[in-house]
N, C-alpha and C positions, 0 to 999 in steps of 0.2 A: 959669329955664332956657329957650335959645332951641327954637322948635318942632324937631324931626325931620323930614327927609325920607325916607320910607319907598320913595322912585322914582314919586312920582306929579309928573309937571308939567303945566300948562297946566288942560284942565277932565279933571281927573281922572275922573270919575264915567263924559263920555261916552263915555272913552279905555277905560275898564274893560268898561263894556259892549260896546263894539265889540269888545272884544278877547274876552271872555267871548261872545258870538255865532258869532264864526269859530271859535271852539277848536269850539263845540258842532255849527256844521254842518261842519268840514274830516271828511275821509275819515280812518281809522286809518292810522297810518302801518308799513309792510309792515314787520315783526323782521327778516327775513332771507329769504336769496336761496330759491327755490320751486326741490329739487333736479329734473333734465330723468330722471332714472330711478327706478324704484320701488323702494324700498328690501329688503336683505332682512330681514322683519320674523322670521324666526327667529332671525337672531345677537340679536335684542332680550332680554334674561336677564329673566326673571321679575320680580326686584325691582322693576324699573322700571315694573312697573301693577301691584303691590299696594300699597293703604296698609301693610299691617302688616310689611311691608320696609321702609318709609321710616324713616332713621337715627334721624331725632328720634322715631318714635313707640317706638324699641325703646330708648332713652336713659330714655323715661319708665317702659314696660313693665318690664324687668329689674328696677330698683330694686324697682319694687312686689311682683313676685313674689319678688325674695329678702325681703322686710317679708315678704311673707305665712307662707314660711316660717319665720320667728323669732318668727310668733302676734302680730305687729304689724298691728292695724288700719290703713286708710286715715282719713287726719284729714281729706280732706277733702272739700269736695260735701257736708258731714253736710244734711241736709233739714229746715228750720227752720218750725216751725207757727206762724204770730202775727206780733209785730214783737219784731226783734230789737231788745233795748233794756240796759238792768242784769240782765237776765234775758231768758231765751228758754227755746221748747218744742222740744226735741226727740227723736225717737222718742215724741213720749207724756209726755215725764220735764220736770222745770223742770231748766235749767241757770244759773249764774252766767254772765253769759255777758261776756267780756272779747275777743270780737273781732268787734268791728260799729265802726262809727266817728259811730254816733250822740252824737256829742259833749257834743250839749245835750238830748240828748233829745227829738227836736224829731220824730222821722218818728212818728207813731204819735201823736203831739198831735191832738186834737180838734180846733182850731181850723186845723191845718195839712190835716187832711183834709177837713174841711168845705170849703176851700181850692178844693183837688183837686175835689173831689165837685161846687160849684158853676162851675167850671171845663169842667166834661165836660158836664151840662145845657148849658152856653151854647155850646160850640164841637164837643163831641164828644169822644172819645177820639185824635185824632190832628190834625196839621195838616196830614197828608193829600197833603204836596208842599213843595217848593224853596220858601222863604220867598222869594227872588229872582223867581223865575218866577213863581209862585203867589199872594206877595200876603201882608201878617204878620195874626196879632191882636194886640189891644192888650195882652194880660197878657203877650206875647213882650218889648214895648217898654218896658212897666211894669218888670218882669224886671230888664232891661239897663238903664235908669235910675236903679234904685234900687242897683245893684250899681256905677255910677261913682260916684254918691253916695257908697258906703263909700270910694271912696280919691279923694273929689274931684278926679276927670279930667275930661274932654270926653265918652265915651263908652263903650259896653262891648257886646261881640259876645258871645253863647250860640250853644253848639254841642251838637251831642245827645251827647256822648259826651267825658269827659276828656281820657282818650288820646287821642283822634282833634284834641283841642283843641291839645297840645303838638306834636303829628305836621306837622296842616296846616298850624299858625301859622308853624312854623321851616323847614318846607320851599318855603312862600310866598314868606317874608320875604327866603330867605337860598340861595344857590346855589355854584357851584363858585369865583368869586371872592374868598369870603367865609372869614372865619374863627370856627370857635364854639369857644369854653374854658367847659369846664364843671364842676362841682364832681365828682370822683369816685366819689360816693355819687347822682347825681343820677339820678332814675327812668330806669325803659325806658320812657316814651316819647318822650322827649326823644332819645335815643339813634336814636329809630325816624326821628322829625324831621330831625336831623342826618344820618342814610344817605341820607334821603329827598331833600335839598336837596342833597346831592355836594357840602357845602361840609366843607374841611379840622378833621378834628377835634383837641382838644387838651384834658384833663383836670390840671387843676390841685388837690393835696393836698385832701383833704375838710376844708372851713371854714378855709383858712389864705389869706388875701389876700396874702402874701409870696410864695408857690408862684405864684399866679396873674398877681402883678406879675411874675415871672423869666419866665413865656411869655410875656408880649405884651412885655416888652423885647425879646426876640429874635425873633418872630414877626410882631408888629401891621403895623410896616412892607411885608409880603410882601404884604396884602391889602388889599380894599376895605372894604368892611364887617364888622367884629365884633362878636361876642355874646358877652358872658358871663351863664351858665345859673345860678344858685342858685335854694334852695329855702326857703321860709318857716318851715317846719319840716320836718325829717326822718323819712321816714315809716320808717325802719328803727331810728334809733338815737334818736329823741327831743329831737334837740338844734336849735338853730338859728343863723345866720348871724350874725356881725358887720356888719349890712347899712349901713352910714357908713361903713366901710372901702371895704364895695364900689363904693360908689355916688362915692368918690373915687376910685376906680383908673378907673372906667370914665368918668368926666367926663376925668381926665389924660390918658388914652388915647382918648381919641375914638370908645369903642366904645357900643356899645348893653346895656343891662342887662334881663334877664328874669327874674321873681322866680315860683318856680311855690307858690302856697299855697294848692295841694289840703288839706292839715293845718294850715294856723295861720289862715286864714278862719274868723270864730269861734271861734278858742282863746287868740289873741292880742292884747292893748289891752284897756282898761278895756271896753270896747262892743264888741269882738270884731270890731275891724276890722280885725286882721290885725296882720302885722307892720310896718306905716306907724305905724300908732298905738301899739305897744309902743315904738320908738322916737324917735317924734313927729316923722313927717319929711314934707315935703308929696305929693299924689300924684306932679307932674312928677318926682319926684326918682329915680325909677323907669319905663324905656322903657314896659315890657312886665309889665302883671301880669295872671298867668295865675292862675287857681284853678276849683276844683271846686263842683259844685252836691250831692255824691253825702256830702258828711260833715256838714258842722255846719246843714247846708240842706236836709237831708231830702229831698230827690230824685234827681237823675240827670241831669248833663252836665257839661259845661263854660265858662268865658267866657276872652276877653281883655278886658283894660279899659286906657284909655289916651289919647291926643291923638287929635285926628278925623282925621288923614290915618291914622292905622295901623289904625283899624276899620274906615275906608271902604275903604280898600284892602283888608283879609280881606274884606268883604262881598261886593267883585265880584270875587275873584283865589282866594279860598281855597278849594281843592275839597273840604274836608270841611265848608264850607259852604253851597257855589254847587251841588255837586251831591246835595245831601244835604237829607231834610227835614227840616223844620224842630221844635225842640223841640215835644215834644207842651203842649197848651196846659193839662195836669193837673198836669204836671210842671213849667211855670212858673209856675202858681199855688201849688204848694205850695211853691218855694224862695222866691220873692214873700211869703208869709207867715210862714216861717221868720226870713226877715230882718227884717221888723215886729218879731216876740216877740222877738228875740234883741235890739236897740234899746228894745225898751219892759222887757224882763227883765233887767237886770245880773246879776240873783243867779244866773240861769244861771250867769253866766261866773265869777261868785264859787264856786260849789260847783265847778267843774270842777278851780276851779286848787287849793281844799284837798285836793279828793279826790285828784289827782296829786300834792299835794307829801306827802300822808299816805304814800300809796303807796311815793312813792322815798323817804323819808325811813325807812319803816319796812323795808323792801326793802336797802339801805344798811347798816340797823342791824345786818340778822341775818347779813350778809357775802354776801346776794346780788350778784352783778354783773351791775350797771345797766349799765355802758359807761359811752357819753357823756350818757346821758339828763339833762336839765336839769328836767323832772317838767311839760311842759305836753302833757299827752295821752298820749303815746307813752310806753311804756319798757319793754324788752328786759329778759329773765332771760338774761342770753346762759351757753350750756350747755357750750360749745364742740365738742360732738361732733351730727352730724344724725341716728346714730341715738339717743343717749341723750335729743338734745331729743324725737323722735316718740316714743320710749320713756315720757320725762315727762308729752306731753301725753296718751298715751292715761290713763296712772294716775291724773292730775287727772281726766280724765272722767268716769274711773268715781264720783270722788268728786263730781262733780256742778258741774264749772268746766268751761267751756266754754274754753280758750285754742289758737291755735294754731302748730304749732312752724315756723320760719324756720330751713329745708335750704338747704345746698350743691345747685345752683350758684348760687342768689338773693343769699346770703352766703359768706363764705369758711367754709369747715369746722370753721376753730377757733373761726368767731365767730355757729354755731350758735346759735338759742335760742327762748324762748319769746318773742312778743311781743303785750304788754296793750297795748290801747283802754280810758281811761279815760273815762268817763261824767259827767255831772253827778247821773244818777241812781244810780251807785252808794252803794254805804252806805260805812262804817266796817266795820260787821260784816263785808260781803261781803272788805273787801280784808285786812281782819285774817285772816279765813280763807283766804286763797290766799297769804300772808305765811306762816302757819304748816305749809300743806305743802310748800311750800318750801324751808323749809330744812330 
């Protein structure tokens, strides 16, 4: 596949930083006109400076206080002592615990803290400033090398923070010109990304590449650049992409392709390299692959990985990078060592996918409803009501299962439910027993 241009020409690098310069010494530029009279701040109504007026926080408030009185706990913020893993501590008590997204079991590995721990002797606890301005370490670079390695690109960007990885990348990339189609189940941050760049949004059916081809038939034409957004796995319902469909719609259509595998990094391919290697397809074959450092890599951020003009370019263009510090250097040594075991351990990736297919296959049996769940990590009890799911999840606790319930407005109302993170450290035992309070 020929390279991409991502809008860099001539010497890119010096263009970036020139341009990255001016942005940082120009002046703010004024919102709006400075009124010539003083206003009168009595017509100003109270709501307007208190937080506990503000609409979203009494959207959140109400709910809770009618939960409280129907003797409904809050499910969440519970306060966890230890590593949450196939189990966790909390209040005091062990729980099964079915919502961490420790996958492989990897945060709370010895060799992955040890990791961490000699990380922090050598650099410190922070990197203390702009990886740009400031200057990198090498377990940063180590990091991003070892991460284009799993989908053989040219290179890969880390950023401290997921979300902020989908936000800055698409609002970089992509502006009011531009068109983004994206799968209808596809995370809020992507969402956040897309408002962010003012570029035209379009959602096509969840997982149907027919849906997807009817808009950019009618659409593609109207704009310059497009994106289509999918996800490697779905963190809500468990399932995943037809990703050779997609990757033929968006070769025919000349648009650009982004795959976000925050959940199939480590859960997917013989060696857990995602969804490339479940389907055996080469890195180029995909613009843009985004994923997470916070699930099967036991820390905290996120990267892009890809062709060298589209890293060089976030590196000096993207403000959740350029003005932002830089990963802490404990936290690129422990997803640095996560990804080591997870290459030198297959039988991780072996336990994870019986323990999941145990799961849905027994789950299935007893007439729970899985959805769409295909059994690689993720899978939904969906309950269809938000308060009978919080209702379920508090009665499992008592019983000492740690699960929690997915309300409306995250899902639709009727498709309410519980939703299990499968482990490789779970047992047999633990899932036979949350199979039979269940039904």
């Amino acid at each position: 596949m020929s390279k991409q241009n991502f809008g860099l020409v001539g010497n890119a690098k010096e263009q970036l930083v020139k341009r990255f310069l001016a942005r940082r010494n120009s002046q703010p530029e004024v919102a709006g006109v400075i009124p010539r009279s003083t206003p009168n701040l009595a017509q100003i109504p109270e709501k307007f400076c208190r937080f506990d007026k503000f609409p979203g926080y009494e959207k959140v408030a109400i709910p809770q206080a009618a939960a409280r009185k129907l003797g409904i706990e809050n499910p969440y913020f519970k306060m966890h002592d230890g590593v949450a893993d196939a189990t966790t501590i909390i209040g005091g008590k062990p729980y099964i615990n079915f919502s961490s997204y420790n996958y492989l079991g990897l945060s709370g590995d010895p060799r992955v803290n040890q990791a961490a721990k000699d990380a922090i002797d050598r650099y410190g606890t922070s990197a203390s400033a702009s990886r740009l301005v400031a200057g990198e370490r090498p377990i940063q670079r180590e990091l991003e090398e070892a991460i284009a390695g799993l989908y053989d690109v040219d290179d890969c960007i880390v950023f401290v923070s997921g979300h902020a990885t989908n936000v800055t990348t698409i609002a970089t990339l992509f502006g009011p010109k531009d068109l983004i189609v994206h799968d209808s189940l596809i995370h809020n941050s992507v969402f956040e990304g897309i408002r962010l760049s003012g570029a035209t949004r379009r959602a096509f059916n969840h997982n149907d590449p027919e849906s997807l081809e009817r808009v950019l038939t009618e659409l593609r034409g109207n704009f310059e650049r497009t994106l289509i957004v999918v996800e490697g796995l779905y963190s809500m319902d468990g399932d995943i992409p037809d990703l050779p469909r997609f990757i033929d719609i968006k070769q025919r259509y000349k648009a650009f392709l982004m795959v976000d595998e925050a959940h199939s990094i480590g859960v997917l391919g013989q060696t857990g390299r995602g969804i490339r290697e479940h389907y055996g397809l080469p890195g180029n074959a995909v613009d843009i692959w985004m994923g997470t450092l916070s699930k099967a890599f036991a820390s905290c951020g996120g990267y892009i990985a890809g062709e060298r003009a589209l890293i060089e370019h976030l590196k000096y263009a993207a403000p959740g990078f350029v003005y932002s510090v830089g990963i802490a250097p404990a936290m690129a040594a422990a997803s640095l060592e996560a990804i080591r075991i997870m290459l030198a351990e297959p039988e991780r990736l072996v336990g994870l996918r019986e323990r999941a297919t145990y799961f849905l296959e027994q789950a299935r049996k007893h007439g729970i409803d899985t959805g769409l769940s295909q059994g690689y990590a993720v899978i939904p009890a969906i309950i269809g009501s938000s308060l009978k799911a919080t209702k379920l999840s508090q009665q499992l606790f008592e019983q000492g299962i740690n699960v929690q319930p997915i309300i409306h407005p995250a899902v639709e109302e009727r498709a309410a439910r519980l939703r299990f993170f499968i482990s490789c450290s779970h047992d047999v035992l633990q899932i036979s027993k949350i199979i039979a309070l269940l039904v």
